[in-house]
Structure formats: structure tokens, C-alpha cells
N, C-alpha and C positions, 0 to 999 in steps of 0.2 A: 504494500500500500504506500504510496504517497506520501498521505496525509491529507487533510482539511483544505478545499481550494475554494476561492470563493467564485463564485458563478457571474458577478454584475449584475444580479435583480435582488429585490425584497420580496416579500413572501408575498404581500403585499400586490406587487407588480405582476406577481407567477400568477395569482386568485384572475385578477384585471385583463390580463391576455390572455389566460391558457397557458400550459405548458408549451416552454419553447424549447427545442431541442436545437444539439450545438455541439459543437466539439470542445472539449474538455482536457487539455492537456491529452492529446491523441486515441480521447475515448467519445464515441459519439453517444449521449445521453438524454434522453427525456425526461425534465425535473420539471414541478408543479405543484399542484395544491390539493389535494383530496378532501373528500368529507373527515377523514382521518387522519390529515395532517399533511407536509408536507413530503414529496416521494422523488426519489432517481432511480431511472431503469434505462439499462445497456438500450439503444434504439435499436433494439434488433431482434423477433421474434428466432426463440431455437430451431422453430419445424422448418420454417423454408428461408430464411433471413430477410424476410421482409421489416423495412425500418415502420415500426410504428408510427413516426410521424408524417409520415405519408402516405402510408398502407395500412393505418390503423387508426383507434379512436382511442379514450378515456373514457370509463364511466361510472361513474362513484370510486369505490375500491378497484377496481378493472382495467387492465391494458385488454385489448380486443385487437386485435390480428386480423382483418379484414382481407385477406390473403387466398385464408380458409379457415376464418372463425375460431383460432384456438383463442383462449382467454388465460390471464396470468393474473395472480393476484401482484398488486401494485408494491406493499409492503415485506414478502417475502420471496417471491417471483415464481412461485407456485405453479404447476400449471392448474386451473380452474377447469379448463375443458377442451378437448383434443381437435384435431390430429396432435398437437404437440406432445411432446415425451418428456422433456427436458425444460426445466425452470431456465426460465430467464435471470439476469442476473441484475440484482438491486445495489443498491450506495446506500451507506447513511447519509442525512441532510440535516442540516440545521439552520438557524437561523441565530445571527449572532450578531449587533450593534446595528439591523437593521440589513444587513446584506446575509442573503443564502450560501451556506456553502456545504461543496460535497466532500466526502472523505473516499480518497482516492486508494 
């Protein structure tokens, strides 16, 4: 791991836009706002590498893979429901003097 990078948005901003996804010190990442707080997930579904932010959606707790429908849960990267096999992979996030940051 890294360590703690901070992202250039407030939680704040992530609620306001949506999740923006971005590169990360050469990891591409979708961070945002849940009903459950806030979250970062690898942009990239395990079953076919389809990048979430383009080929998927949010929804509540849910990454959704619009590819071929598998679902992941946001904060553990679970899979929720197939074709996928394999968890996706999540970050811790925080929120610290007003700026987001993930732990790499």
C-alpha cells in the first residue's frame, strides 16, 4: 500500500456530482458517496473488465456492471450477483480537513 492520497474533492462535492472516476497514482478508481458513506472501487468489473464508469451504474450500496449485470457490493466488493466470480477490489476512504482521501 501507498498510503492515504488525497483525491481533490470533499465528500461534499462527490454527494453534488456523483462519483467521479480518475486515475489515482496509476490506479483507475470510482470514489463517491453512498447511502453508507463514502466508497472507492478498482473501475473495473472482475467478469469481463468492463470500467464501471462507463459501462456501469451506482445504486444505493451497488456497483452494477451493465456489461452483463453482475453487481458488487460497494463497501466490501463482494460479488452480489453473477456472471461474476471474483470480488472486485475496494480502498479505504476518508474524509479528512475537508478533502477525500484514499488509502492506496
Amino acid at each position: 500500500m501507498t498510503g492515504w492520497v488525497a483525491i481533490g474533492l470533499s465528500a461534499a462535492a462527490l454527494e453534488a456530482a456523483g462519483p467521479p472516476a480518475g486515475e489515482v497514482e496509476g490506479r483507475y478508481l470510482v470514489v463517491g458517496q453512498a447511502d453508507a458513506g463514502l466508497f472507492a472501487i478498482e473501475d473495473m468489473c472482475s467478469h469481463a473488465a468492463c470500467r464501471f464508469s462507463t459501462d456501469g451504474e451506482i445504486d444505493g450500496g451497488v456497483a452494477i456492471c451493465n456489461c452483463h449485470g453482475s453487481e458488487f457490493d460497494l463497501f466490501t466488493g463482494e460479488v452480489l450477483a453473477p456472471p461474476a466470480r471474483e470480488a472486485i477490489r475496494v480502498f479505504q476512504v476518508n474524509e479528512s480537513s475537508g478533502e477525500v482521501k484514499v488509502r492506496l
